[in-house]
C-alpha positions as CSV (number, residue, x, y, z in Angstrom):
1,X,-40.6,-119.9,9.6
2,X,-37.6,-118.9,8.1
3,X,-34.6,-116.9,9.0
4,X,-34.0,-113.1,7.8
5,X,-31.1,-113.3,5.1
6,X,-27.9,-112.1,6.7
7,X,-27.3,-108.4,6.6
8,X,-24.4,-107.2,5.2
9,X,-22.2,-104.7,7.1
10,X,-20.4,-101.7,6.1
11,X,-16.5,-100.7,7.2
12,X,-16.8,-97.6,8.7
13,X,-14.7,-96.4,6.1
14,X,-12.9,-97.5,2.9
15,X,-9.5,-97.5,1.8
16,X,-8.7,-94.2,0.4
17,X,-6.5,-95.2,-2.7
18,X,-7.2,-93.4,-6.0
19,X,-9.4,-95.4,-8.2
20,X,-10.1,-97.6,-5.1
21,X,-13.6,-98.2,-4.3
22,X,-15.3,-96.0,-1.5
23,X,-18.8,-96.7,-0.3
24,X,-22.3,-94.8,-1.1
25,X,-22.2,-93.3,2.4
26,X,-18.6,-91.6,1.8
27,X,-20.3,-90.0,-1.7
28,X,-18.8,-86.6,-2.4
29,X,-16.7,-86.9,0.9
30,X,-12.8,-85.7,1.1
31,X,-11.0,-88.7,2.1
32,X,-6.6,-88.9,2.3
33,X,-4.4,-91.6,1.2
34,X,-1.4,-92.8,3.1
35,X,0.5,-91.0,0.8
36,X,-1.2,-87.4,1.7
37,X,-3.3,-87.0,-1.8
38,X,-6.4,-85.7,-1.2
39,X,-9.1,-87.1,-3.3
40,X,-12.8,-87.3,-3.3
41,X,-15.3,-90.3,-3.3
42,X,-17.7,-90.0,-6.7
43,X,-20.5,-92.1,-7.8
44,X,-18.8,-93.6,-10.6
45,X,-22.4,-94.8,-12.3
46,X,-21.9,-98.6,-12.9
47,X,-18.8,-98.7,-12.2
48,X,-19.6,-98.1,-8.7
49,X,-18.6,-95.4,-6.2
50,X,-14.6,-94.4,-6.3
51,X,-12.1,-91.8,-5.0
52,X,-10.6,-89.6,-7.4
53,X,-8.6,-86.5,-8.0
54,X,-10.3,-82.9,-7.4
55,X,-10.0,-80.0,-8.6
56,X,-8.0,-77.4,-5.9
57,X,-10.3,-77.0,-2.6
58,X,-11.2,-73.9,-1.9
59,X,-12.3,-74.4,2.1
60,X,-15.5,-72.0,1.1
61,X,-18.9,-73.2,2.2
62,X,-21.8,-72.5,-0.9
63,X,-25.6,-73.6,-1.2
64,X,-25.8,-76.0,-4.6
65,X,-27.6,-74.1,-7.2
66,X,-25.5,-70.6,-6.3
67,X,-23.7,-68.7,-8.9
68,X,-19.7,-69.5,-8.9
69,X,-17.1,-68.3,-10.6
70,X,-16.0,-70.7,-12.9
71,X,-12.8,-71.4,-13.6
72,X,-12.1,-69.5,-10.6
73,X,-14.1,-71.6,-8.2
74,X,-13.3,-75.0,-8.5
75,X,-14.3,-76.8,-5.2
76,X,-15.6,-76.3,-1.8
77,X,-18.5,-77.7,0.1
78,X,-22.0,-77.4,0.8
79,X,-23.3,-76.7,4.4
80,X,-23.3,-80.2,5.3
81,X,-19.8,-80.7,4.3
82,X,-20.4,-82.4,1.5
83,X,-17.9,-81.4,-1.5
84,X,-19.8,-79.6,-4.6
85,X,-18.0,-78.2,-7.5
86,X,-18.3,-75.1,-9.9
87,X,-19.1,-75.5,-13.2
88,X,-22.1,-76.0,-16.1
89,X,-23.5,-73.4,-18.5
90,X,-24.6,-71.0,-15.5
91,X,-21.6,-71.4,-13.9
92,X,-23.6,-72.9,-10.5
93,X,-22.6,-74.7,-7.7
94,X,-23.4,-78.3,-8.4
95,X,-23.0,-81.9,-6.1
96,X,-20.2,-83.2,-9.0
97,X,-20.0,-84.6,-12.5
């Protein structure tokens, strides 16, 4: 009989540097870097999850799939607190690029 494989463990949270990497859980979270920039953690498609830049943060709360006013709206968050962003051709409420 043979041993499970180690599991591996997640920080509880990742360095919040921009371009750093940041973990699936922390997807379309608001995180802050020691130097007070405010970014947001994006699943970067191969190359992995990463905090970037945002767009101005509105503090709103929307349902994805809602009508926005784009350029208006830029970003807010969904009722979960996850950050979504305003854009596409029916200018809608989306989870992010």
């Amino acid at each position: 009989m043979h041993a499970p494989p180690p599991s591996q463990v997640q920080p509880s949270g990742s360095l919040v540097v921009q371009g750093g990497q940041c973990w699936e859980s922390e997807a379309r979270s608001f995180g802050t870097s020691a130097s007070g920039q405010s970014l947001v953690c994006i699943d970067g498609g191969a190359g992995g999850y990463r905090w970037v830049q945002h767009a101005p943060n509105s503090g709103e709360v929307h349902n994805i799939g809602d009508p926005c006013n784009h350029p208006d709206d830029q970003v807010a968050v969904d009722p979960e607190g996850k950050v979504i962003m305003c854009g596409g051709p029916n200018s809608t409420w989306s989870a992010g690029p």
